[in-house]
C-alpha positions in Angstrom: 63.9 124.7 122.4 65.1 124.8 119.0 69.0 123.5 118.5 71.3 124.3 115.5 74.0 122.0 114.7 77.2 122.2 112.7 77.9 118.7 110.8 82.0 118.2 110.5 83.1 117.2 113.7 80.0 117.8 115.7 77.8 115.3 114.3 79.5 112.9 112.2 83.2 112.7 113.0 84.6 113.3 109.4 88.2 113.9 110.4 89.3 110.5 110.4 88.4 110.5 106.4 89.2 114.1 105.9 93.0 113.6 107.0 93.3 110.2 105.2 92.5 112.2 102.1 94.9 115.3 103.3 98.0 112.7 103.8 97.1 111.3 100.2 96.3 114.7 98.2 100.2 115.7 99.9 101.4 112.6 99.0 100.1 113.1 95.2 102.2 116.2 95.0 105.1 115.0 96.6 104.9 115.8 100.3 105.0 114.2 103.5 102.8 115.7 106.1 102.2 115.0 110.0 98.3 113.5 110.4 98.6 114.4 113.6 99.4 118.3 113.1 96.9 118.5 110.2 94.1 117.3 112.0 95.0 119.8 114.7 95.0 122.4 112.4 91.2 121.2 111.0 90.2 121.1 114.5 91.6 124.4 115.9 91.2 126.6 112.9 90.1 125.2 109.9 90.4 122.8 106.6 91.4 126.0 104.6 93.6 126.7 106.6 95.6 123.7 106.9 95.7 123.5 103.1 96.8 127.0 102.9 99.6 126.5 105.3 100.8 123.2 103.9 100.7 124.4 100.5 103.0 128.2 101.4 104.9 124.9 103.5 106.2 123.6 100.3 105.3 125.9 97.4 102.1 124.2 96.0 98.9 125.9 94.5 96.4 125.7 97.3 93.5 125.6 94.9 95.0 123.0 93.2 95.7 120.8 96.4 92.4 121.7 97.8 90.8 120.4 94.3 93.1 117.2 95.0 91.7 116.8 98.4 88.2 117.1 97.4 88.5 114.3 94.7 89.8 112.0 97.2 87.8 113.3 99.9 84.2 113.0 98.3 83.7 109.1 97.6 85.2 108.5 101.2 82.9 110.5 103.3 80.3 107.7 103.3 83.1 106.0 105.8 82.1 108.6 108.1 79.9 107.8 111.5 77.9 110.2 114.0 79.7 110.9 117.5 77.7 109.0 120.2 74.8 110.0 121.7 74.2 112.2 118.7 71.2 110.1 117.7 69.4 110.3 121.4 70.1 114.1 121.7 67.8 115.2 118.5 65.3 112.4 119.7 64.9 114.2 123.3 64.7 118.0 121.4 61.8 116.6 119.4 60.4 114.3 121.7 60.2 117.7 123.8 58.7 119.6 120.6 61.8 121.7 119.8 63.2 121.8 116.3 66.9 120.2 115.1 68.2 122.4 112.1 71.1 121.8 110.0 74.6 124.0 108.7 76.9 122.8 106.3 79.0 123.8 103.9 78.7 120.3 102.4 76.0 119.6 99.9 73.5 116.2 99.6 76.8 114.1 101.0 75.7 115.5 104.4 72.2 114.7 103.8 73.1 111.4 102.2 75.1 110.5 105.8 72.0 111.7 108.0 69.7 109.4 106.1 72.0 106.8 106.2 72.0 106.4 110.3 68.4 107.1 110.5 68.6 110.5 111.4 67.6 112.8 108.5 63.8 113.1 109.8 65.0 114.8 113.2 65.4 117.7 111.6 63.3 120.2 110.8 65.6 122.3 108.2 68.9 122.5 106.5 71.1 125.1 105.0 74.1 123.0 102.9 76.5 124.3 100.9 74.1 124.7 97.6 72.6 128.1 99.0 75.6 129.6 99.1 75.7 131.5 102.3 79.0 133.2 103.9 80.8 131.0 106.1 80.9 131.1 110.1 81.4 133.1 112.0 79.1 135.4 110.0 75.6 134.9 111.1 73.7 134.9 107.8 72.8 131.0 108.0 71.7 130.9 111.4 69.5 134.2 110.9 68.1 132.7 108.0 66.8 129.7 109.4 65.5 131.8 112.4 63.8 134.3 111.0 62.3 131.5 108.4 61.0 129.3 111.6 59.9 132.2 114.0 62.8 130.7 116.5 62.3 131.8 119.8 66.0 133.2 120.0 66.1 133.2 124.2 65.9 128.9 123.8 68.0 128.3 121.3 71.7 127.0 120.8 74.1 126.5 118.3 76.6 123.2 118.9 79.6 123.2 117.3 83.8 122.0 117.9 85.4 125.1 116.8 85.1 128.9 118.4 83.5 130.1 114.9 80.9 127.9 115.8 80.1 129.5 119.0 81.2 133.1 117.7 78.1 132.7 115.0 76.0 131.8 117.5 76.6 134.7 119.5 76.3 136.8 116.7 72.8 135.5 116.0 72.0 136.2 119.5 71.9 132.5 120.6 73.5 130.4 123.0 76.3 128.6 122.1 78.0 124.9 123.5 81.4 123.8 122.5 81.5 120.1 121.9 85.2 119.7 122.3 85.9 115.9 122.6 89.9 115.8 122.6 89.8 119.1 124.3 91.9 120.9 121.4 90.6 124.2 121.3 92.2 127.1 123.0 88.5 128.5 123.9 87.8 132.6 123.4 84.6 132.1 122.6 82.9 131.8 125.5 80.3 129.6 125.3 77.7 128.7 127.5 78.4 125.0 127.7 81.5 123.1 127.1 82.0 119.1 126.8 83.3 116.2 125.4 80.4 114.0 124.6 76.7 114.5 123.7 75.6 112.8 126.6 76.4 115.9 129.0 75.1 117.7 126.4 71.4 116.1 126.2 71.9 116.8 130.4 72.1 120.3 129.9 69.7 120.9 127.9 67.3 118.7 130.0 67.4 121.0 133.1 
């Protein structure tokens, strides 16, 4: 069994540092904005988005803000920690001789974080942000990575927190589970799995 995983919000919880730096980069140009609602936005659709709609909001550049953002976003990420159970879930897959594989758009800070809490050597490969594939829910990363390890397609999955996750998945022809913790998402993706915690998720996959 071979699992892909996505990394903001499914591995490491990032969104505690990337709304900090949101609220900040608004604040730097003059505007108050709800956490709350921006992380909602993250969640449910995406970081470009909620820049996008803050910045039309109250007539800012959005590339300018995102630029903001990332400034104040980059030295911070190191704050960020893996979801539970995260660590014991790529143990079983290789324990059982399946492969853990990586997608980010994030470069070596992603890397940097897995090494960090000990878990860089559960996976097998990674595609970051430097090899400059589309974004999900196009299917280009995940094909990649399966055609480059011979991935048995009928046992694998893709986990994820959004329904692009789960959408790419599909398109790749792989399974998909929706790791859903505060039960946000408004699901059309249908997935095969949904949850809010890793531990039903290393259950699943254990049948």
């Amino acid at each position: 069994m071979d699992i892909f995983y996505d990394f903001d919000g499914t591995l490491f919880n990032t969104y505690p540092v990337m709304v900090a730096a949101f609220v900040d980069a608004a604040q730097q140009a003059g505007v108050t904005v709800n956490p709350q609602l921006v992380y909602e936005q993250m969640r449910q659709h995406s970081l470009g988005f909620a820049i996008k709609t803050t910045a039309k909001a109250n007539g800012l550049d959005a590339n300018q803000f995102k630029r903001v953002f990332r400034e104040i976003e980059t030295p911070r990420l190191i704050e960020a920690q893996p979801f539970s159970d995260v660590k014991e879930l790529l143990a079983q897959i290789t324990a059982q001789g399946g492969h853990n594989f990586l997608l980010t758009h994030r470069n070596q800070a992603a890397i940097d974080l897995l090494q960090k809490y000990g878990l860089r050597d559960y996976f097998t490969d990674f595609v970051t942000g430097d090899q400059d594939f589309p974004r999900k829910p196009n299917p280009a990363s995940l094909n990649y990575l399966i055609t480059k390890h011979h991935v048995n397609q009928k046992a694998a999955y893709m986990i994820g927190d959004r329904n692009l996750d789960i959408d790419a998945a599909h398109h790749a022809a792989i399974k998909g589970i929706l790791f859903d913790p505060d039960q946000l998402i408004d699901v059309t993706s249908a997935p095969e799995f949904t949850t809010t915690n890793f531990a039903a998720i290393r259950d699943y996959l254990a049948k």
